[in-house]
N, C-alpha and C positions, 0 to 999 in steps of 0.2 A: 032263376028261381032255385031253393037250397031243397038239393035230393032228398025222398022220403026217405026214412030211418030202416035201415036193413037189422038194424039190434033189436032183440027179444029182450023181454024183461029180464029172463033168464040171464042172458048172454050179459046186459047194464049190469044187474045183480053182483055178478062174481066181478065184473071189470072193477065196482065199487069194492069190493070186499076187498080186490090186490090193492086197489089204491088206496083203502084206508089200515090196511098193514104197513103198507111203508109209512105212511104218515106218523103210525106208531112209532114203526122203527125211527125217524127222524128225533121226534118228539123224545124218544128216550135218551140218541145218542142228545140231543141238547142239553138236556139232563145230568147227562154224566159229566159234558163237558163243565157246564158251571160247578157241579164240584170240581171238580178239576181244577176251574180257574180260581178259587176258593182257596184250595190247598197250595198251587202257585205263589198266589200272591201273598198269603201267608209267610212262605218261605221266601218271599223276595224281601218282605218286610221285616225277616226276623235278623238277629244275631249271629248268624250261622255260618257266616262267612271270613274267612281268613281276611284281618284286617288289612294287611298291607297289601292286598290286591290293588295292582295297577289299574285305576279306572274303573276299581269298583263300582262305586258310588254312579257313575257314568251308563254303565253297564245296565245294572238294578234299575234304574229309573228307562231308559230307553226300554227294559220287557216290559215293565210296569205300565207304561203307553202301549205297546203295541199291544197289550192284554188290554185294555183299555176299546182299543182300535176295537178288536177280534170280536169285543165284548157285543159293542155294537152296531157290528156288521150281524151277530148273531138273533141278537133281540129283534134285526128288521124283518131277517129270516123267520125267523119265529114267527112273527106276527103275521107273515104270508103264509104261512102252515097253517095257522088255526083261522085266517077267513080265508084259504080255499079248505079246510074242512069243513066251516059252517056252509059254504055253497057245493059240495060235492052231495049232497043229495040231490039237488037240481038236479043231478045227470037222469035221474031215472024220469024226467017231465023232458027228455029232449026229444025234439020231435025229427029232426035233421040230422043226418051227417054231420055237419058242420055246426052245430051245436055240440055233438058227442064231444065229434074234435079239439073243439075250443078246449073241455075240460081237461083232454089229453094232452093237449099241447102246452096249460097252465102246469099241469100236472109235472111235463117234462122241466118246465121250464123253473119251478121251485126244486126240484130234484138237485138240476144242476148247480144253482144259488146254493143249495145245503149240501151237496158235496165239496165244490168251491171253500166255502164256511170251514167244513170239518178241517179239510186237508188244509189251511191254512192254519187251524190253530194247533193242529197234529206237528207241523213244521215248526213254530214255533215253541210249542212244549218241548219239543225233540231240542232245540238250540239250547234251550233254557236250563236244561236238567241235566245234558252234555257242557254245556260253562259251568253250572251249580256244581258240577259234581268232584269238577276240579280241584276246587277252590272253599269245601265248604273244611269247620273246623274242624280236627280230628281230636277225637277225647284223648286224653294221655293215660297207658296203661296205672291200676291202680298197685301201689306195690306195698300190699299193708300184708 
């Protein structure tokens, strides 16, 4: 039989409040990222690049998948952010320990899914912008 609830309204209250700040926080860093991948792919797609690069073309298309990949590993993320926020009000109807828990342990367990997430496409952007930046074109001074 699941032990009665030692948590105060009080006590639910604030545990919801931290957990829906970070959710924020998530929610926003998602946000940034798709600009981000926006701006990316933009520049992977443009002109900007020194043509006789060895395997350019090779290059550009393998970020352009794995932006792709990152893309929608994030949108699955995403979509577990916003239905454990639609059921993170439950928490304040748990009558159990193990009820609280469940939410806490979903809780951790999207955390680490959208850490994972970030730090993969953080890696990625970091490759892409360290190759790009090699290789992109240089204007030539104006001599008027």
């Amino acid at each position: 039989m699941a032990q009665t609830q030692n948590h105060t309204k009080a006590s639910k209250a604030k545990k919801i409040d931290e957990l829906s700040l970070e959710l924020r926080q998530w929610k926003s860093s998602f946000r940034f990222m798709r600009d981000e991948i926006t701006f990316i792919e933009h520049l992977l797609n443009s002109y900007a690049f020194q043509p006789n690069t060895p395997n350019l073309f090779e290059r550009l298309s393998d970020y352009l998948d794995r932006i792709k990949k990152v893309t929608i590993k994030a949108i699955d993320v995403k979509a577990a952010i916003l239905q454990y926020e639609k059921e993170l009000g439950g928490m304040m109807e748990c009558m159990t320990d193990d009820c609280y828990e469940d939410y806490c342990t979903k809780h951790n367990r999207i955390k680490a899914e959208t850490a994972d997430c970030l730090e993969d496409f953080h890696n990625l952007k970091s490759e892409i912008f360290n190759y790009a930046g090699g290789i992109l074109k240089r204007r030539k001074p104006d001599h008027t």
